[in-house]
N, C-alpha and C positions, 0 to 999 in steps of 0.2 A: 193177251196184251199185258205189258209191264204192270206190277203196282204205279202209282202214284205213289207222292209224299203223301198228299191230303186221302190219296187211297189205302195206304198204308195207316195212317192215323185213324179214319172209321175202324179197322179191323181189331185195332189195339183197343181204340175209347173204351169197352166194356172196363177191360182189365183197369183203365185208369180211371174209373169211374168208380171202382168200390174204394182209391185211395180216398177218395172224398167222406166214406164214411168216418175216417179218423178225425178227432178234433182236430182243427189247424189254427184253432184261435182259443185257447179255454185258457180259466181258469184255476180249473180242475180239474183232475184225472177220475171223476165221477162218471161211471158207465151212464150211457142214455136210459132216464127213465121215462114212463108213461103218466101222462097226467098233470093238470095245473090250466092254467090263463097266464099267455100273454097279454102284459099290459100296455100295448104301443103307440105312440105319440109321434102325430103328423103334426106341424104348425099351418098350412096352408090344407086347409078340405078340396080334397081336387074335385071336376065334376060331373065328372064321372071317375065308372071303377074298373074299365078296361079299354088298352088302350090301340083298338080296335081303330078306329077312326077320329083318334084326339091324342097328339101325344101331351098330357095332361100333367107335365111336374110330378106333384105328391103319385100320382095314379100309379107311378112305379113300384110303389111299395108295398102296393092290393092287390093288383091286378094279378101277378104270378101265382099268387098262394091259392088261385081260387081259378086259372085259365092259365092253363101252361103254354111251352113253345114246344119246336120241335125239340131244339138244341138246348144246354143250359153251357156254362164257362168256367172254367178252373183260373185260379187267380191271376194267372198266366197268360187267359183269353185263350188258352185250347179249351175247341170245344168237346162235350160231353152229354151221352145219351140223355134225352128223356122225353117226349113221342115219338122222338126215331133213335130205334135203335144200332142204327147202321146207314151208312152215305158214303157215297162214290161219288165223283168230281170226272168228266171227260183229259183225255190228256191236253185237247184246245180248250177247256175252261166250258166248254157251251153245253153241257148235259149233266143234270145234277139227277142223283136217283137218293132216295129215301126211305130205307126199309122204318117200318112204323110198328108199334109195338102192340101186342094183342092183347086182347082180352079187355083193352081199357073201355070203362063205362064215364058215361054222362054224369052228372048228378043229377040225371031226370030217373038216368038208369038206362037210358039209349046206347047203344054201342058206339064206341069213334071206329070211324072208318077213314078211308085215303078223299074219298068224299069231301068231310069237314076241314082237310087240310088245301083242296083244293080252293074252296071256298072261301074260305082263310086269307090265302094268299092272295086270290084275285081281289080281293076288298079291300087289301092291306095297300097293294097296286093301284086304286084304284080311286081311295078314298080316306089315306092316310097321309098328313104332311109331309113325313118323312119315309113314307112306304113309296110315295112316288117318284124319288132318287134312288130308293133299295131293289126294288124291283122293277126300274126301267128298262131294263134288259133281257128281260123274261119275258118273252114271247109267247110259251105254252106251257099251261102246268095243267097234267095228265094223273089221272088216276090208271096207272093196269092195272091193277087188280085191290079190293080192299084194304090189301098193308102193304103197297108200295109205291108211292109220285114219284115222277119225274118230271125235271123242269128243263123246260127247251129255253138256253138263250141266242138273241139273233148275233150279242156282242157278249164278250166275257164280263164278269163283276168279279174283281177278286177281294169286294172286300161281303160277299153276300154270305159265306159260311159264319163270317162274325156276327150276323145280322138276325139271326131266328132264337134270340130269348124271348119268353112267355112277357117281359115287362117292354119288348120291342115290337116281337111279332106274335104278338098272341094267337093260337090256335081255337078257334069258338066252334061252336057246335051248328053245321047247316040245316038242321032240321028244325031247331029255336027261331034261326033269322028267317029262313022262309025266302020269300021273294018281298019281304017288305024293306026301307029304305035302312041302312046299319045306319045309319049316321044319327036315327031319330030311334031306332029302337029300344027300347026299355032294359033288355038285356046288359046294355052301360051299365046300368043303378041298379039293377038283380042279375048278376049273370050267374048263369049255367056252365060250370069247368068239367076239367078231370083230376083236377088241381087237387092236394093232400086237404085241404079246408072247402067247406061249401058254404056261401052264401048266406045266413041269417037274415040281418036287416041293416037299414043304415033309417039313422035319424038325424037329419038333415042339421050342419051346424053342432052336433055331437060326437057319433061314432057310429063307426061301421063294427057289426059282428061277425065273424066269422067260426060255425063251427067245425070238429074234424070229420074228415070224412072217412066214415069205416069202413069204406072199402074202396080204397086206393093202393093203388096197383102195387104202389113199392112197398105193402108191410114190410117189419111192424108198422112203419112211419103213416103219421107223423105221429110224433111223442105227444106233444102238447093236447087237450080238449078243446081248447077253444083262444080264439085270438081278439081282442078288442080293441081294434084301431079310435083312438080319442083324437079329435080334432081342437086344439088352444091356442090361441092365436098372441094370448099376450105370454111377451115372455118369461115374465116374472110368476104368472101361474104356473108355468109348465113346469120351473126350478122347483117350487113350493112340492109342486106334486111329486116329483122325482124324489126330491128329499123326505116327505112323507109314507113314502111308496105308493101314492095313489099311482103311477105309472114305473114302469119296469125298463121302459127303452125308449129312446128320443132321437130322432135326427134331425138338425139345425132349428132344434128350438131353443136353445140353449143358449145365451150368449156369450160369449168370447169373455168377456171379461169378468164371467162366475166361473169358468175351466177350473183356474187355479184351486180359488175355493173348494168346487166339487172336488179336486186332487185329493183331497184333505179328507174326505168323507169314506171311511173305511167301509160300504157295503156298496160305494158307485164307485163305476172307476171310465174312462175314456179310450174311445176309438178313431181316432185320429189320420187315418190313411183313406186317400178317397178312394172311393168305388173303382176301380177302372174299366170297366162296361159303361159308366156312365160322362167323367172327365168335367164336370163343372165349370162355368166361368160368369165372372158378374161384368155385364158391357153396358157401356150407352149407347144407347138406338138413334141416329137422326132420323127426322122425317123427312125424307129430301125431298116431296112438296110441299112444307114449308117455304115461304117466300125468302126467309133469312138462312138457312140451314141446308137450302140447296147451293148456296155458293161456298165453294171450298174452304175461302179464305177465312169465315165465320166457321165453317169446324174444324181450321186447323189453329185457330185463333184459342177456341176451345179444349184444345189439345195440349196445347202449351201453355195453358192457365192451370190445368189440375195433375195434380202431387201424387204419382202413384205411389213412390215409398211414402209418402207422408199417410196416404190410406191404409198402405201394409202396416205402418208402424201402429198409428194411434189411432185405427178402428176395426183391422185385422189383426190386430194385435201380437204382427208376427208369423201368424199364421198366412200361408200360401203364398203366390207367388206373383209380383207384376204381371201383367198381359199386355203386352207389347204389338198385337197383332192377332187375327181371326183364328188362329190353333194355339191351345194350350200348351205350354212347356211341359206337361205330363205325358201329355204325343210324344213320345220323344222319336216312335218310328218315323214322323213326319212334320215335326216340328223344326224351321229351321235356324238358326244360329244368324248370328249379328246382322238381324233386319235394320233396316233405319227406323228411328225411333223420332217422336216428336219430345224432346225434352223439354223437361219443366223451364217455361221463360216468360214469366208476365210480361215483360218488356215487350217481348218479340210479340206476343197476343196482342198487345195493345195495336201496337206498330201496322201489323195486318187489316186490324180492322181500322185503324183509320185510315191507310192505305186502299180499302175497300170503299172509301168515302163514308163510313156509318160513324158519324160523328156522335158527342154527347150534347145532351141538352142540357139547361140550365142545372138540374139535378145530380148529373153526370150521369144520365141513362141512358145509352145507343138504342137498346130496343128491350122490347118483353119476351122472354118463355116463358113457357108452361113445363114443369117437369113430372111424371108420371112412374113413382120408385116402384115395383113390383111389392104388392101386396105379402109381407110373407117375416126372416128374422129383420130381428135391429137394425145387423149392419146394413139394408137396402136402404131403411130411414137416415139413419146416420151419414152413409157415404154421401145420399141424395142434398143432408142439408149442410156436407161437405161443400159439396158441387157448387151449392148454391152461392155459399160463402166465398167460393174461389173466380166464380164468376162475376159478381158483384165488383170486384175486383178490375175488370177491364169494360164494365160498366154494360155488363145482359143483367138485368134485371131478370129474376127466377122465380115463379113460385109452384111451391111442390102443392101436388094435389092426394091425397090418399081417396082411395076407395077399396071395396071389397073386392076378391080375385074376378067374379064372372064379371062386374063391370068392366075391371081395368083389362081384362080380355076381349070385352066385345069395344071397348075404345079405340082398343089399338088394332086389332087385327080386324075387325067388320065394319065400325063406323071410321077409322082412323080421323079420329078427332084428337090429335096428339100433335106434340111438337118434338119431344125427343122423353124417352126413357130410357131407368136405369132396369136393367134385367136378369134374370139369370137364365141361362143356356144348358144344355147339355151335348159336348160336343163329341160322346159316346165313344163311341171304339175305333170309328175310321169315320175320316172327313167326307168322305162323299156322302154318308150318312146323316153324319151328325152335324158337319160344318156347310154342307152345300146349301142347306135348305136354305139359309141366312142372306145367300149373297146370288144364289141363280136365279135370272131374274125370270126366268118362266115359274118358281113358285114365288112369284108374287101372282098371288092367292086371295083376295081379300075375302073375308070372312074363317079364312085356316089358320086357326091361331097358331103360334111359334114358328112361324114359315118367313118370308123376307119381307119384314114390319117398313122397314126403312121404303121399299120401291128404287131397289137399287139396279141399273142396270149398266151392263158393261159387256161387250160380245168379248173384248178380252179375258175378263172372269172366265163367261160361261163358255170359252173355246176350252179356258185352262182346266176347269171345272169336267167337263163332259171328254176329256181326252183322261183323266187323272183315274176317271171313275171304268176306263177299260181298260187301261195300261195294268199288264201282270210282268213285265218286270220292275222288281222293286226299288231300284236305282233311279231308273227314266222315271215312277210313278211318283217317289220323294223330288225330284228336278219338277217336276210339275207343280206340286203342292207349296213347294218353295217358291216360284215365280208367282202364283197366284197369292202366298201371303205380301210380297213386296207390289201386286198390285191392288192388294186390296189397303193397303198402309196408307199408300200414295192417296186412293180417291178416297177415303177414310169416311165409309155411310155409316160405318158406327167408332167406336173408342172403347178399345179393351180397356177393363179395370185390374182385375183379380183372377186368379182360379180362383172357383169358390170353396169356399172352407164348411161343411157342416160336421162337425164333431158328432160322433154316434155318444151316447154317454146313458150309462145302462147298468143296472144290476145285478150285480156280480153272481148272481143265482144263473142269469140267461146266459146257456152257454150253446155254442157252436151255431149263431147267425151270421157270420162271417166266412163263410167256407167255400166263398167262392166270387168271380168276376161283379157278379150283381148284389154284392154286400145284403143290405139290408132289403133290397128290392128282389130276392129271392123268394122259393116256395115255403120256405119255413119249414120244411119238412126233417127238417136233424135239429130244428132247435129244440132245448129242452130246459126245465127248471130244478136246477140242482138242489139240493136239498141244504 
């Protein structure tokens, strides 16, 4: 039988896998040395540390260095060896095979076998928010023999080869889980990898440790001794630390409006390009049962009340890009061009809701929400007591509510005792992924957090949604993705704000943590501490 493209691309990945040893991000031409502490800073403690059966925010950042995938990504999103060292693709899309790599151990000291990958997967399928869009289509995953799966699917997924990084589809050990429940295991908050770093401890509300593990597969790597992920939640510690060097590296704890400053500080400097494995964006959630916010005319009333450049300018400070719609403009594979927009028009917001009969009272108050900002940087607070201020305006009465991440998680996704929040997303590599969880309405899920908060449902969506996710040409597959951003504009269960902006900002010692599609949510395994 012919190569394939993507057959073709297994046979090469080795070769393109050792460009990745090269710096692609330094500051210096200092060869990789051994030895030191990472000192890295998460603002949001996620809660768990792998992301197995949660996809948990922060957890992307842990989870790798310490439970790989099969696949990792070059900045490019071709992928790249690392528990499999080789994959074939069917010429119909439906047979995926996966040579896997020998010799690797446990950190118990257990052998990985084709076993723990099956197990993996069936969970990830099974019991993952986002695993149950990624692997809907896979029907059978097979071990033949110790270093080699294959997976049977009944319909193509052409976006599943992007879909097996360690901070996505993390690879765990079946002999740790056992036949007890993953969703409750312990293994979250102590896991067992094969990852370049092994598990220490985490002190709840502090930091997680991680030290290296000396016998991982890829010697010499990893350089580093040891890794201390700090959890700070205010932002003005985290600056303090950085500029003291109490921390070494920061993602989105930093705010936007000390950037320039930190510019100025000759041993930090900034990383400003987002992840593209990951793709960020900040939305408001409706809760369309709500009594007020299931009717359209109060969220397009909504819509037309708040100032997305007026957020870009003076709380994003410039940074990233309006969000007009459920796919980021960073998609650009699948992002589509001149959607209809709700423009900024108080006038018109007023107009609708009185037109809706929701008249003002004596105070000029139509009615009350409750808003619920994501626990995490500034700007959530800030845009939120934007929001607030702009809605006052055509007379919703708003009041923001703070709480800590596991509350405002179990509010919204288990109890849904919410009216609308503001959030952040990851709308990751490809939309059936990253963007379907949000708006198909069979994962409304309650109690699965980051899954479809709102209770949104539309058989048009999920006709356009579950036809996008098997279409392999790419032409008809962007014509799909396109019609479903124009209909999900229209029935609007939530209101794009921003991409999200988290500036990496780090010191100038830490070189080569950017070396690929998962930025900072990589194994760590080439970072190193220049002298």
């Amino acid at each position: 039988m012919n190569l394939t493209r993507r057959q073709l691309l297994a046979y090469t990945s080795a070769t393109a896998a050792l460009l990745q040893l090269a710096p692609r991000f330094s500051f210096a031409d200092d060869t990789p040395v051994r030895g030191g502490t990472l000192k890295m800073h998460i603002a949001i403690e996620p809660p768990i540390l792998v992301n197995l059966t949660h996809t948990a925010g922060a957890a992307v950042y842990i989870t790798g260095k310490v439970t790989e995938g099969l696949l990792t990504y070059d900045l490019d999103l071709n992928p790249q060896p690392q528990l499999a060292t080789a994959w074939t693709v069917s010429d119909d899309g439906l047979t995926y095979t996966f040579s896997l790599r020998e010799g690797v151990k446990w950190h118990d000291g257990e052998a990985f076998s084709a076993d723990d990958v099956v197990y993996s997967l069936h969970t990830l399928k099974n019991s993952n928010p986002r695993g149950r869009a990624t692997f809907a289509n896979v029907a059978d995953i097979t071990a033949i023999n110790p270093h080699l799966v294959q997976l049977t699917l009944n319909k193509p997924a052409p976006y599943l080869l992007s879909a097996l990084a360690a901070c996505e589809s993390p690879i765990v050990a079946k002999h740790v889980y056992g036949d007890a429940n993953p969703q409750t295991h312990p293994n979250a908050s102590a896991p067992i990898g094969t990852g370049p770093f092994v598990f220490k401890e985490w002190v709840r509300g502090s930091h997680v440790i991680l030290e290296r593990n000396p016998h991982y597969w890829d010697a010499p790597k990893p350089y580093l001794d040891r890794i201390i992920v700090r959890f700070i939640a205010d932002s003005a510690a985290t600056v303090a630390a950085l500029e003291a060097g109490e921390i070494d590296i920061s993602t989105g704890g930093v705010p936007l409006s000390d950037i320039e400053r930190i510019k100025s500080n000759p041993r930090l400097s900034i990383e400003d390009r987002g992840e593209p494995y990951i793709n960020g964006i900040t939305r408001v959630e409706f809760n369309l049962d709500n009594p007020y916010l299931k009717q359209h005319a109060v969220r397009a009333a909504i819509a037309h009340a708040v100032n997305l450049e007026f957020i870009r300018k003076a709380i994003f400070l410039g940074y990233g890009q309006p969000l007009y719609g459920p796919i980021s403009p960073q998609m650009k594979n699948f992002y589509a061009q001149d959607l209809p927009r709700y423009e900024f028009d108080v006038d018109k917001a007023n107009q609708l809701l009185d037109d809706a009969g929701l008249g003002r009272d004596p105070r000029g108050v139509r009615f009350k929400l409750t808003l619920d900002p994501l626990p995490g940087p500034e700007t959530y607070r800030r845009t939120a007591d934007y929001i607030k201020q702009a809605l006052a305006k055509i007379g919703i009465q708003v009041t923001l509510r703070s709480q800590d991440f596991a509350t405002y998680v179990k509010r919204v996704y288990t109890d849904r005792d919410f009216d609308f929040t503001l959030n952040g997303m990851s709308n990751l590599f490809d939309p059936t992924v990253g963007v379907q969880r949000l708006y198909w309405s069979k994962n409304f899920q309650p109690g699965v957090p980051f899954s479809n908060g709102s209770h949104y449902n539309s058989p048009q969506v999920d006709q356009l949604l579950e036809a996008a996710a098997v279409e392999t040409d790419v032409q008809k597959r962007f014509a799909l993705f396109a019609e479903f951003q124009k209909a999900v504009i229209q029935d609007l269960p939530d209101l794009g704000i921003s991409t999200l902006v988290n500036p990496i900002v780090y010191d100038k010692r830490v070189q080569q943590f950017f070396v690929g599609a998962e930025g900072l949510g990589s194994n760590a395994a080439e970072i190193f501490m220049a002298s």
